[in-house]
KOLLO-998280 format. One record per residue: residue in one letter; x, y, z of N, C-alpha, C in turn. Coordinates in steps of 0.1 Angstrom, whole numbers, padded with zeros to 4 digits, always signed. Layout:
<rotis>
AXYZXYZXYZ ...
</rotis>
This chain:
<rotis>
X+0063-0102-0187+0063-0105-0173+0072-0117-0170 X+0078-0118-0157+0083-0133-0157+0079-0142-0151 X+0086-0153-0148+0076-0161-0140+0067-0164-0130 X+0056-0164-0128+0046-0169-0119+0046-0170-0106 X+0041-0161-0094+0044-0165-0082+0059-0159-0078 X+0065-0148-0085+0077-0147-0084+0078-0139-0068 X+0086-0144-0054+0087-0139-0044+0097-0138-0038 X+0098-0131-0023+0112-0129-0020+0124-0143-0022 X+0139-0139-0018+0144-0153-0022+0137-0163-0005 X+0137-0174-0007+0134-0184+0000+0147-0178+0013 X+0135-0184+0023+0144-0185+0037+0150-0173+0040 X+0147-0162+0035+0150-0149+0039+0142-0145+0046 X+0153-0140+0057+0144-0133+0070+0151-0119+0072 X+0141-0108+0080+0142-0098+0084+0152-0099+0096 X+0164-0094+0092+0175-0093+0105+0175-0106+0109 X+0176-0116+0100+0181-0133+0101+0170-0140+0103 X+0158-0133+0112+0153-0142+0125+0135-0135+0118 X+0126-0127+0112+0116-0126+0110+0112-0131+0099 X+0102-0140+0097+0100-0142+0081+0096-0132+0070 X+0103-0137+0059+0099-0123+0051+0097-0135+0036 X+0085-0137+0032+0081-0142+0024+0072-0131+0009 X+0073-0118+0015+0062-0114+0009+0072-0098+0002 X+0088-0098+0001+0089-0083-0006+0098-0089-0022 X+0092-0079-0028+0098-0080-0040+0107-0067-0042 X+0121-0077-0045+0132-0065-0047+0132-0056-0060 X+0135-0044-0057+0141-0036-0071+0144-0044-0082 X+0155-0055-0080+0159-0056-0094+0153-0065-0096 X+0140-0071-0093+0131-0082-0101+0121-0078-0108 X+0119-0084-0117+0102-0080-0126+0090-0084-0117 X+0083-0077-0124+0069-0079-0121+0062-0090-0124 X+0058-0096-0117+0046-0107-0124+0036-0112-0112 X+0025-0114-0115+0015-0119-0106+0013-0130-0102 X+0006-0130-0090+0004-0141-0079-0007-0148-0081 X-0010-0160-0080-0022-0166-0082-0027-0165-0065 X-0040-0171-0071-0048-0170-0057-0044-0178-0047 X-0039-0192-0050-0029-0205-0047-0019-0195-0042 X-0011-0194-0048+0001-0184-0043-0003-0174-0031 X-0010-0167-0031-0011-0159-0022-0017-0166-0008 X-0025-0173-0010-0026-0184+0002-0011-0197+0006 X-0005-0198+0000+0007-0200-0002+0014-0194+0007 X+0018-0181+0004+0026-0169+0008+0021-0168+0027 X+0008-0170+0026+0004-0171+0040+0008-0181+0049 X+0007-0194+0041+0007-0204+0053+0019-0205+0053 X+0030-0203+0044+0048-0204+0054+0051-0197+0061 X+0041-0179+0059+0051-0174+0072+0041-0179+0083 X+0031-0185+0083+0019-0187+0096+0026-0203+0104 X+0032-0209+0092+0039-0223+0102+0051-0223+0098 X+0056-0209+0092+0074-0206+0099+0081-0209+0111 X+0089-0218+0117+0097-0222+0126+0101-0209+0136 X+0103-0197+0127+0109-0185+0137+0090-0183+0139 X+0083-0183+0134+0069-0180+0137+0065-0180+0151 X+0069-0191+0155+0063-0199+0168+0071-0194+0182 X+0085-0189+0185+0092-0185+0192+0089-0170+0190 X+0087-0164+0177+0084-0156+0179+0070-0146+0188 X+0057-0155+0183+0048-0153+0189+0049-0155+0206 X+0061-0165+0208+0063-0169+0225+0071-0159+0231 X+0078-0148+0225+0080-0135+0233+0072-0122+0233 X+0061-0124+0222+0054-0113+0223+0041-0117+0236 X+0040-0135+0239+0028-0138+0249+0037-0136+0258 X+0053-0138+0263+0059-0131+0273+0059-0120+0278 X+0054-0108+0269+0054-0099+0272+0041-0090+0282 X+0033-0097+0271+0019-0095+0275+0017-0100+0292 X+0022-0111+0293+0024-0118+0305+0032-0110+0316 X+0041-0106+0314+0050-0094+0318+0044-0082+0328 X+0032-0078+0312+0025-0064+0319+0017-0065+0325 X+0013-0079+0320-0003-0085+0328-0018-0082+0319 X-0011-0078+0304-0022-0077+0296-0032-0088+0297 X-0050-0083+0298-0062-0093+0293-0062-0100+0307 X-0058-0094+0320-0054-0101+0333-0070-0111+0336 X-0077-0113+0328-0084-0126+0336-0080-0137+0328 X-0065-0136+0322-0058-0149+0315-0048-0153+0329 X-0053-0143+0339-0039-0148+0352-0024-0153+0350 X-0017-0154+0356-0005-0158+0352-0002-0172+0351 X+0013-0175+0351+0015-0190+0349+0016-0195+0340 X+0017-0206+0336+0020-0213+0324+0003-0217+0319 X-0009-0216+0324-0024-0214+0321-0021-0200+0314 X-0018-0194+0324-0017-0178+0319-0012-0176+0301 X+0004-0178+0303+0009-0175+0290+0006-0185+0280 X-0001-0196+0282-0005-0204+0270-0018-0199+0264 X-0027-0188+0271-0037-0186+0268-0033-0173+0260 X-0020-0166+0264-0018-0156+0257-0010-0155+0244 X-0005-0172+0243+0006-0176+0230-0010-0181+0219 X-0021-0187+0223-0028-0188+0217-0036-0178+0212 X-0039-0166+0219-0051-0160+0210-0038-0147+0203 X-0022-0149+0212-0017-0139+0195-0014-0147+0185 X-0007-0162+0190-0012-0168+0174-0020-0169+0168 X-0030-0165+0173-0048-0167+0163-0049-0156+0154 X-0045-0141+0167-0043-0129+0157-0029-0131+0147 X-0022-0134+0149-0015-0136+0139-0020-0145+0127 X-0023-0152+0126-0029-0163+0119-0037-0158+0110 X-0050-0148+0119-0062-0144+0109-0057-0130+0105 X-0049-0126+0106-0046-0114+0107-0038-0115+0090 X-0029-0124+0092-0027-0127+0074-0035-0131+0068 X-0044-0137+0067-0047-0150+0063-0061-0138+0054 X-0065-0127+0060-0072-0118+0057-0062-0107+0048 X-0054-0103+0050-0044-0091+0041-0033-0095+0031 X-0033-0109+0035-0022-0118+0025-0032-0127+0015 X-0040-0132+0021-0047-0142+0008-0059-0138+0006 X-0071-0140+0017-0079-0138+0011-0087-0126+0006 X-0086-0110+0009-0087-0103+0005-0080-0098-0010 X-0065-0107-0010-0060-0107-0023-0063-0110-0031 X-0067-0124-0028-0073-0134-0040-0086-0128-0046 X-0096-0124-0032-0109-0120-0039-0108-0105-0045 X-0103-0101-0043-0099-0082-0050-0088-0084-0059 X-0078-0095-0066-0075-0095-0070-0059-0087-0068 X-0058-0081-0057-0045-0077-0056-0031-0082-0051 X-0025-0076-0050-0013-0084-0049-0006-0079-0035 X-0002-0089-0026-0003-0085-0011+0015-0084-0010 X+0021-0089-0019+0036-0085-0014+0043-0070-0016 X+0052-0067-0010+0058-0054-0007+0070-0049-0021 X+0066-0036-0025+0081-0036-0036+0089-0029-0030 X+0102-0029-0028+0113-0022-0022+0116-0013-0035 X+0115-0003-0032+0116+0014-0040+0133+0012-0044 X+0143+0014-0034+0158+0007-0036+0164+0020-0035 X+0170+0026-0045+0179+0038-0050+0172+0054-0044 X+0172+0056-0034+0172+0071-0033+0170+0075-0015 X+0167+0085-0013+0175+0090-0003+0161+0082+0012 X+0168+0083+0023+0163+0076+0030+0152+0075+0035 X+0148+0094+0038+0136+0097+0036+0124+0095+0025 X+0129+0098+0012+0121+0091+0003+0117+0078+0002 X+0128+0069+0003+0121+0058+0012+0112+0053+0020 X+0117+0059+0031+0109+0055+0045+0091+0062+0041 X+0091+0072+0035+0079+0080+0031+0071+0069+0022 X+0079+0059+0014+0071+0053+0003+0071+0043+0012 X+0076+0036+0020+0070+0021+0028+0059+0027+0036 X+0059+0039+0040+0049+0044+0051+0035+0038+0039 X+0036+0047+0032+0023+0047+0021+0016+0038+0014 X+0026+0025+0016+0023+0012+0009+0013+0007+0014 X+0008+0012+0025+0000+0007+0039-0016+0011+0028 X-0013+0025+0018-0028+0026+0014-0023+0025-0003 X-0015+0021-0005-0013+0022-0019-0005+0009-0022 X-0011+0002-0029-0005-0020-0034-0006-0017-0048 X-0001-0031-0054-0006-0035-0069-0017-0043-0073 X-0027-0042-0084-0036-0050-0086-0031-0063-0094 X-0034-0073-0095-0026-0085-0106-0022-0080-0118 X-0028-0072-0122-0026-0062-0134-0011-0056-0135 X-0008-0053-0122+0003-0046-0123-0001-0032-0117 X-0008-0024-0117-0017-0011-0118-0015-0007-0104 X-0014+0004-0099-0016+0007-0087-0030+0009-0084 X-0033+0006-0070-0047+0004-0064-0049+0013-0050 X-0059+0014-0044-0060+0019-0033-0059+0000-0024 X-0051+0002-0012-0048-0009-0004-0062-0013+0000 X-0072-0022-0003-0081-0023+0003-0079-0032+0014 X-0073-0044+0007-0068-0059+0013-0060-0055+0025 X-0052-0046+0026-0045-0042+0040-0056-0037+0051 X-0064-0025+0045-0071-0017+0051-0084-0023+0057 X-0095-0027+0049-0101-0036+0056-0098-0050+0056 X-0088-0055+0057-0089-0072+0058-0084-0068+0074 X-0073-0060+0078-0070-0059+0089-0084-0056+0101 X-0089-0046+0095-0102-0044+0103-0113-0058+0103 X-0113-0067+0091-0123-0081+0094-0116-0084+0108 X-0103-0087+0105-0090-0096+0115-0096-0089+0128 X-0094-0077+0128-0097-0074+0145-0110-0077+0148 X-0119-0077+0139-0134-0079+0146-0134-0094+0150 X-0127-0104+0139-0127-0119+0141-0123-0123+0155 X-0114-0117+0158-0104-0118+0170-0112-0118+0184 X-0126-0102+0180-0129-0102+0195-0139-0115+0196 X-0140-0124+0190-0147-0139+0191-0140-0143+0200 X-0123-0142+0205-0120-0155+0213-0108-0149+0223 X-0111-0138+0221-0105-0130+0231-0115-0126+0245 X-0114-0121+0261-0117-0121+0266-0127-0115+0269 X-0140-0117+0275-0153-0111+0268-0154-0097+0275 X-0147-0095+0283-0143-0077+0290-0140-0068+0282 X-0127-0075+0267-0124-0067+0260-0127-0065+0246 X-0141-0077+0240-0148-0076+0228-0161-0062+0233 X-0153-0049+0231-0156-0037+0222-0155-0029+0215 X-0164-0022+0208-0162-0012+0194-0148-0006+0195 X-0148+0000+0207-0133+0007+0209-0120+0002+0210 X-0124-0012+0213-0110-0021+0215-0110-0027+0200 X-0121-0032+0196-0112-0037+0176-0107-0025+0169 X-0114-0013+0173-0109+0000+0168-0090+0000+0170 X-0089-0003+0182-0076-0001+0184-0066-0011+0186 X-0072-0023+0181-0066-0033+0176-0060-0032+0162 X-0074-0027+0156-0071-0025+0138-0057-0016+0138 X-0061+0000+0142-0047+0002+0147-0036+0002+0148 X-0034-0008+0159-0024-0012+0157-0017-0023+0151 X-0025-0031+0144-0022-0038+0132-0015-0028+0120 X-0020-0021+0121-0020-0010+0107-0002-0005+0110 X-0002+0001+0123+0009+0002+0124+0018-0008+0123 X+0017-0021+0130+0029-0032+0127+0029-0027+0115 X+0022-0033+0107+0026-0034+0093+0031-0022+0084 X+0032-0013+0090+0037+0002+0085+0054-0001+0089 X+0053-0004+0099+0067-0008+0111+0078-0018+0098 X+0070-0028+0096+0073-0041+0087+0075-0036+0071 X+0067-0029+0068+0072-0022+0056+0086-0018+0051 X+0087-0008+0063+0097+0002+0064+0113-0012+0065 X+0112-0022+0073+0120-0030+0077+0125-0031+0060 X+0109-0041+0053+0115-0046+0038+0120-0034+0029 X+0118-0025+0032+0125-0012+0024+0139-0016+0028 X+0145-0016+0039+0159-0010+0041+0167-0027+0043 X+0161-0039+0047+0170-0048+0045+0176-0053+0038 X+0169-0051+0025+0179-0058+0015+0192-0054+0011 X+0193-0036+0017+0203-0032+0015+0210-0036+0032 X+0206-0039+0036+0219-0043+0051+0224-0059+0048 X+0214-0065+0040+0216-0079+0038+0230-0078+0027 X+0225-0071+0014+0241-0072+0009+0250-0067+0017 X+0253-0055+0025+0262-0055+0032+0270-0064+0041 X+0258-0070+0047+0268-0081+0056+0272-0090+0050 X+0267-0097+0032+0273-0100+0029+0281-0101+0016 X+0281-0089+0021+0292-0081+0007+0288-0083-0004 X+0277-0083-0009+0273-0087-0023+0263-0072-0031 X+0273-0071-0045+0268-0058-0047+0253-0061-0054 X+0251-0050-0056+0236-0042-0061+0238-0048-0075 X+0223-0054-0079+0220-0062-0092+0217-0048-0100 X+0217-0048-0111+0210-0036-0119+0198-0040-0115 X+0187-0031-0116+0173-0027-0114+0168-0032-0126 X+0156-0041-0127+0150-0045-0138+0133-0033-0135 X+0130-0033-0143+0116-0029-0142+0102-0036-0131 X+0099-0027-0119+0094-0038-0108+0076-0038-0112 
</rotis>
């Protein structure tokens, strides 16, 4: 195995501007994450600099449609809505990146598959969503994705608006959690090959992932 904690390279972002702290490329080895490390892995992308601008166009949007409308509009309005998606964001890793990691033992970063056709691809980031690695190395069923996301939506209806803490609404919160991160997958599958593109740097041989 190589060394300890081994993760994406530093300061690499998805299409320049998303943090991407958590994929391991084709041509790196395998080696496992401590429980430090995976709590680690959380809190850079949670007090990442694109983090915070980022969350401020998804509370624009919400603001926009008028989602959770007893947050009313305004600058009351959108601060109420930059806070509880930064909270979902916040607990929302903080459950599928460390702590479900740490305590199940598995390992919450993404492997980019690399060499084959695009479909094959996109089909294996889809499925990553139920299929991770154990520290072992071993493949596992995703628990850490699957229910840590589901804790995250229940946590959430705590401080979100009390109209919308229902069964049916964490249901479709979880959801759509599930899907970002299906979405996010698929991204770390195909960037690293647009990233050498743009900047012209070829393909490392493939070490054993």
């Amino acid at each position: 195995m190589g060394a300890p904690d081994q993760i994406a390279p530093r300061n690499d972002r998805l299409f320049g501007v998303v943090p991407n702290y958590t994929t391991v490329e084709s041509d790196q080895r395998f080696s496992p994450v401590s429980a430090k490390g995976k709590y680690r892995l959380w809190l850079d992308s949670s007090i990442d600099p694109y983090t915070f601008p980022f969350i401020g166009a998804i509370a624009l949007i919400g603001q926009a449609e008028n989602t959770e409308p007893s947050y009313g509009q305004g600058l009351k309005g959108f601060a109420k809505r930059y806070g509880t998606s930064y909270g979902d964001e916040m607990i929302g890793g903080l459950m599928t990146t460390a702590t479900f990691p740490a305590v199940l033992h598995q390992d919450p970063r993404y492997y980019q598959l690399g060499q084959s056709s695009i479909l094959h691809r996109t089909s294996y980031a889809l499925s990553r969503i139920f299929v991770t690695r154990g520290d072992s190395g071993r493949r596992e069923f995703n628990v850490s994705e699957i229910a840590g996301n589901l804790v995250a939506a229940g946590i959430s209806q705590s401080y979100h608006p009390a109209d919308e803490r229902t069964f049916s609404n964490t249901w479709s919160v979880w959801a759509t959690d599930i899907m970002w991160d299906s979405v996010a997958n698929v991204a770390k599958e195909f960037w690293p090959d647009i990233r050498r593109k743009l900047t012209h740097k070829p393909r490392k041989a493939d070490g054993p992932a």
